[in-house]
C-alpha positions in Angstrom: 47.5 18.0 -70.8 46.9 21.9 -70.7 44.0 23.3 -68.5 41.7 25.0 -71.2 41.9 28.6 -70.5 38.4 29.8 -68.4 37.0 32.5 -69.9 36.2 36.2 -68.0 33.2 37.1 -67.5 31.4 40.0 -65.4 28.0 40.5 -64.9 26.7 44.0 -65.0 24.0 45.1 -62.1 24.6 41.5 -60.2 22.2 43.2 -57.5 18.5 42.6 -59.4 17.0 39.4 -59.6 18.0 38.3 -63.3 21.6 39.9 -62.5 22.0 37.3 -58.7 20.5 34.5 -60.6 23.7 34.5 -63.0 26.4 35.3 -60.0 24.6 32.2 -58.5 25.0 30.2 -61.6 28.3 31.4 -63.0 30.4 30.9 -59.6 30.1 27.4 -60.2 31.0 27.6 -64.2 33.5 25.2 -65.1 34.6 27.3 -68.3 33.4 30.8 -67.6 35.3 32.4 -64.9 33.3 35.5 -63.2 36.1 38.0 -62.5 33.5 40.6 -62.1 30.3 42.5 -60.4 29.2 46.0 -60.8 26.4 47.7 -58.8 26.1 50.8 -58.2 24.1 51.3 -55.1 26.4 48.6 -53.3 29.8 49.5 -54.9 32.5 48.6 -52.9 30.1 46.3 -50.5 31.3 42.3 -50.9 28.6 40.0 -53.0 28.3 37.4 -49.7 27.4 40.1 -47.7 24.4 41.8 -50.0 23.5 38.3 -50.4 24.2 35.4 -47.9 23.5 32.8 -50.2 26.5 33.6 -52.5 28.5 32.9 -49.4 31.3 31.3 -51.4 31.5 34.2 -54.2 34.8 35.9 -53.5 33.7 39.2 -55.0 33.0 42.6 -54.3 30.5 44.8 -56.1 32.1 47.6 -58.3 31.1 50.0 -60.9 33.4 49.4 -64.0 34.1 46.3 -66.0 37.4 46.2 -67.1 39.2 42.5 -67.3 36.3 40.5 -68.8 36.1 39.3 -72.7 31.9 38.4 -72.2 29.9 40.5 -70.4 26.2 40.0 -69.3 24.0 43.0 -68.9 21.1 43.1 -66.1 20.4 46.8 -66.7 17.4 48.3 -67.0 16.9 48.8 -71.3 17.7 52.3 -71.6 20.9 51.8 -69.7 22.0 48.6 -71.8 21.4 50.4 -75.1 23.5 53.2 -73.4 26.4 50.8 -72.6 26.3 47.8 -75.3 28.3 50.2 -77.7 31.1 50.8 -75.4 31.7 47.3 -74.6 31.8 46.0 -78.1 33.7 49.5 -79.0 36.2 47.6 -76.4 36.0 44.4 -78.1 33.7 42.6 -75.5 31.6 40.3 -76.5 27.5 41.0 -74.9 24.9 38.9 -74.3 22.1 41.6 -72.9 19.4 40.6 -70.7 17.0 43.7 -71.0 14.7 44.3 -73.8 17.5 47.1 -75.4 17.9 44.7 -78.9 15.3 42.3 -79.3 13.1 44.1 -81.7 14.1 44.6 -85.0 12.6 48.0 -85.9 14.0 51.1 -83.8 10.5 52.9 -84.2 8.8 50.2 -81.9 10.8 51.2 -78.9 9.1 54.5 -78.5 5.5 53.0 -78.5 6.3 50.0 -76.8 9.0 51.5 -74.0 9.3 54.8 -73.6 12.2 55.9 -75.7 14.1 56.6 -78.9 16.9 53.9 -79.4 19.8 55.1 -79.5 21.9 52.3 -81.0 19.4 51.2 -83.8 22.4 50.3 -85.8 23.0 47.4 -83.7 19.2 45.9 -83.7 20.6 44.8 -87.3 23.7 42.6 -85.9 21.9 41.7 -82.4 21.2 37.8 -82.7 18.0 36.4 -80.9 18.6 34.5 -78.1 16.6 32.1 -78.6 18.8 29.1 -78.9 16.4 26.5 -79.9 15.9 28.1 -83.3 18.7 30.9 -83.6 21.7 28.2 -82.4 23.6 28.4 -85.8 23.6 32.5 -85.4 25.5 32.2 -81.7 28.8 31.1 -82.5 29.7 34.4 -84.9 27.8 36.7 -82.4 29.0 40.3 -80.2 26.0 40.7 -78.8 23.3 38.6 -78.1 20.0 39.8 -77.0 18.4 37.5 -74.5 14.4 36.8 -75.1 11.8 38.1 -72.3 10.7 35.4 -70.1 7.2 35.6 -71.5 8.2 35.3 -75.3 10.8 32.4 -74.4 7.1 30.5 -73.0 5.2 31.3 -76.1 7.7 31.0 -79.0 9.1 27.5 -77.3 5.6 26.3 -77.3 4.6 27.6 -80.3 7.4 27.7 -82.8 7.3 23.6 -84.0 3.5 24.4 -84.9 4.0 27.4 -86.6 7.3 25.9 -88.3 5.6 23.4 -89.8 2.4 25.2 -91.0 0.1 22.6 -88.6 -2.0 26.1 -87.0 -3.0 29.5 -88.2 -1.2 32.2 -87.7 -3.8 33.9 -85.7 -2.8 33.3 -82.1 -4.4 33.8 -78.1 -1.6 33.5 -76.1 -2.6 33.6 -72.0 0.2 33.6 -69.5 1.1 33.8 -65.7 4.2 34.7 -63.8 5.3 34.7 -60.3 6.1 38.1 -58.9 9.7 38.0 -59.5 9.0 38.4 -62.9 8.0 42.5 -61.8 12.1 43.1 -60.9 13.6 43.7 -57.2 12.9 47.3 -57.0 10.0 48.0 -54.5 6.5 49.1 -56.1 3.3 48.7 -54.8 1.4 46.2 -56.9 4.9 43.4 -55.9 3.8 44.1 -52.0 2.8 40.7 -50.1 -0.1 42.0 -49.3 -1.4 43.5 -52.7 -0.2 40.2 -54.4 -0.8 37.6 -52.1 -4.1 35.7 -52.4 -4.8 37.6 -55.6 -4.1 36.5 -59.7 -4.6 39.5 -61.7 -4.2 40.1 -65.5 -2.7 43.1 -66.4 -1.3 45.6 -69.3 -4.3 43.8 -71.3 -4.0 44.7 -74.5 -1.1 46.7 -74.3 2.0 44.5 -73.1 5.5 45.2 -74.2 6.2 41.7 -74.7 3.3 41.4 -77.8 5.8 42.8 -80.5 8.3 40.5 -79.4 6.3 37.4 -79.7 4.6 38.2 -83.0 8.2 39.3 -84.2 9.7 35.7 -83.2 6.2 33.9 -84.7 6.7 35.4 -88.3 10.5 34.7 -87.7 9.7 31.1 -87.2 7.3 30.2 -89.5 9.3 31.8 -92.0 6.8 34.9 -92.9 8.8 37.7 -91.4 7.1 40.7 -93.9 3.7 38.9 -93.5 0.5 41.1 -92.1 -1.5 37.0 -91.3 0.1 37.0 -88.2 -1.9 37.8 -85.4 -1.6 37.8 -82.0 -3.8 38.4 -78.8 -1.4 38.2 -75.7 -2.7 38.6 -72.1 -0.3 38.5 -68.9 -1.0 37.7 -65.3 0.4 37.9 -62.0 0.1 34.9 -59.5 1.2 34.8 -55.5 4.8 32.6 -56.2 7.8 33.9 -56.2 9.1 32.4 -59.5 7.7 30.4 -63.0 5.6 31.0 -66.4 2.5 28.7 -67.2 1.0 29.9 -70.6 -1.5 29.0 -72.3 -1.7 29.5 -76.0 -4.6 29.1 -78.2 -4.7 28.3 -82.4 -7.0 26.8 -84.9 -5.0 23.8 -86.7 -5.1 23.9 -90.4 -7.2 21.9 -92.4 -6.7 17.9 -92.1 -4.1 18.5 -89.2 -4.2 16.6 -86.2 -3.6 16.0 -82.8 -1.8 13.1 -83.5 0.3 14.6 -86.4 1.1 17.8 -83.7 2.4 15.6 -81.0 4.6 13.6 -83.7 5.8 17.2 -85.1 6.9 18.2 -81.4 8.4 15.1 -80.5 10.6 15.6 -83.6 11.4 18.9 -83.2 12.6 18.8 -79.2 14.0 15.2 -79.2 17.4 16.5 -78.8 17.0 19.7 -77.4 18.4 19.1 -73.8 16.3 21.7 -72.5 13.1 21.4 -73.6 10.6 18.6 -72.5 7.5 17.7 -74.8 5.1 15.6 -72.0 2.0 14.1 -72.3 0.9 15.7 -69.3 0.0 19.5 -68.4 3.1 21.1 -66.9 4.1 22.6 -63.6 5.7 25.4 -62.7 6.9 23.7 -60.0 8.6 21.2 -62.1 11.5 23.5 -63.1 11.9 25.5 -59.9 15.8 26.3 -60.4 15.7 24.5 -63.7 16.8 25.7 -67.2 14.3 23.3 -68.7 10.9 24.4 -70.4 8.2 21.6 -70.5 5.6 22.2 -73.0 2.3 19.8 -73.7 -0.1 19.9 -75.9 -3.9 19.0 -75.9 -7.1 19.5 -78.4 -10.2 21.1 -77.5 -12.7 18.5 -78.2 -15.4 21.0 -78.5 -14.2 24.3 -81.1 -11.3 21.8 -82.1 -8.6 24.2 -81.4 -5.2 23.0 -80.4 -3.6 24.5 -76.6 0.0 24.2 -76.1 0.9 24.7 -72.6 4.8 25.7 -71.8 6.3 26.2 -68.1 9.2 27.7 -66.9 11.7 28.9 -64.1 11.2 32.9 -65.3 14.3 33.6 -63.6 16.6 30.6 -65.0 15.2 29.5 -68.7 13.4 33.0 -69.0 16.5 34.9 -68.2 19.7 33.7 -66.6 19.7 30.7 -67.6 19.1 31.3 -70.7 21.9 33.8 -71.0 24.3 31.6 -70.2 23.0 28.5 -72.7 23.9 31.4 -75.5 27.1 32.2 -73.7 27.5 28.3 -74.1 27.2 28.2 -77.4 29.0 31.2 -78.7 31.7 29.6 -77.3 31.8 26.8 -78.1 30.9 24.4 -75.0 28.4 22.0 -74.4 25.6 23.6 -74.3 24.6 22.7 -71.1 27.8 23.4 -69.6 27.1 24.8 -65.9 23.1 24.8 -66.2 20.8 22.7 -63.6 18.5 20.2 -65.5 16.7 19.1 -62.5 14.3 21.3 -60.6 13.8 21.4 -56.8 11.3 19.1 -55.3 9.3 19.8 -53.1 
């Protein structure tokens, strides 16, 4: 019997966080086959010796991709927008990591990050990589654009609910996430001692990750032109190194309950491999180098609103890991093809 042909993939920027975390996870890929690494600032330099723990990737760093059919971008938005068109000009398929697709309307970029978009004609054809709800949208995909870690927390927790019409559409959504979350490149506020012993919320009111989420709520529950949805989304920044706890917050429509929640959930993720519904309040220590998200979900006794808690590895089912479950699909392969299920204990 014929070996099935491994596919070639690069990575582009393999030298952040998000961009290591797939080198890690791709090197062992049984159909994806990483031919190639680009970064700039090490160009030339190989992977094991930027990074020790790659010690068995037999790669060097370089600054063009040029033999892989999928590419994964770990670039900065601006730069991804700036390079997606070239590579599917190429006939490369994309699945992007950065924020450079995921919102539908062009004009939100500007508010939200900083610039006009300069490839708006591709935030048409850009599938959601979501895979829980978008999987049937994967397999025809060029360019995929990977949720933010944050939304990934909320939408996963939210989405049976609002699928299913059991809450309002009127949302509080409180999160946390481990430093890693803030990128590789040195700033102040990521220092040890700024961070450690020390939760802060931040960008309150104002983070770039609220038009996302309210985008992927009115997606989900079907009301994508609808002005109902509301959403109140705070962020906050916690002394680990990796994970997302949020918290969210609705009012359960009339004659729903608890009870009919829980059986809704346990429906919806019963053969999701990568999402947990448990009885108990998760951990983010539960999926530590996991690709799973754990979700619960509880009633406040006392103004009878329902709280879904999610948790995830930020760096592996928020980004990476996540990128690679889409890359799974759009191919073809079990989806869980070259992903860890199991976290690491202690």
């Amino acid at each position: 019997m014929a070996e099935r042909r491994r596919i070639p993939v690069a990575v582009v920027n393999g030298a952040g966080y998000g961009g290591v975390e797939l080198l890690r996870l791709l090197r062992a890929h049984p159909a994806f086959e990483l031919v190639e690494v680009t970064a700039r600032s090490d160009a030339g330099k190989p992977v094991r010796s930027v990074f020790p723990p790659l010690a068995d990737l037999d790669l060097a760093f370089g600054d063009r991709v040029e033999r892989a059919e999928l590419v994964f971008l770990a670039l900065p938005d601006h730069a991804s927008v700036e390079l997606a068109p070239t590579l599917l000009a190429e006939g490369r398929r994309v699945v992007d990591l950065s924020a450079g697709f995921r919102l539908r309307d062009e004009k939100l970029y500007p508010t939200w990050y900083g610039y006009e978009h300069s490839a708006s004609a591709l935030l048409e054809t850009a599938v959601y990589g979501l895979t829980e709800w978008t999987r049937e949208q994967l397999p025809e995909a060029r360019l995929v654009a990977c949720p933010g870690c944050y939304p990934t927390a909320a939408l996963l927790a939210l989405g049976p609910a609002l699928k299913e019409g059991l809450i309002a559409p009127d949302v509080i959504v409180d999160a946390i996430s481990g430093v890693s979350g803030a990128g590789r490149t040195l700033r102040l506020t990521s220092h040890f001692s700024e961070v450690n012993e020390d939760v802060t919320a931040y960008s309150v009111g104002g983070h770039r990750h609220w038009p996302e989420i309210l985008q992927g709520m009115r997606e989900i529950s079907g009301e994508v032109s609808s002005k109902e949805a509301r959403l109140t989304f705070t962020p906050h920044l916690a002394p680990i190194t990796r994970g997302i706890l949020a918290t969210c917050y609705a009012n359960l429509r009339e004659g729903v309950t608890l009870a009919d929640v829980r059986a809704v959930y346990e429906h919806a993720y019963a053969q999701e491999p990568f999402v947990e519904f448990v009885a108990e309040t998760p951990h983010t220590k539960w999926t530590l180098g996991s690709n799973r998200c754990f979700i619960a979900a509880t009633l406040d006794k006392h103004s009878q609103r329902l709280i879904l808690i999610s948790a995830l590895d930020n760096l592996v089912k928020g980004a990476a890991g996540q990128a690679i479950q889409c890359a799974n699909v759009m191919y073809s392969l079990l989806e869980t093809l070259g992903l860890p299920l199991e976290g690491v204990y202690p």
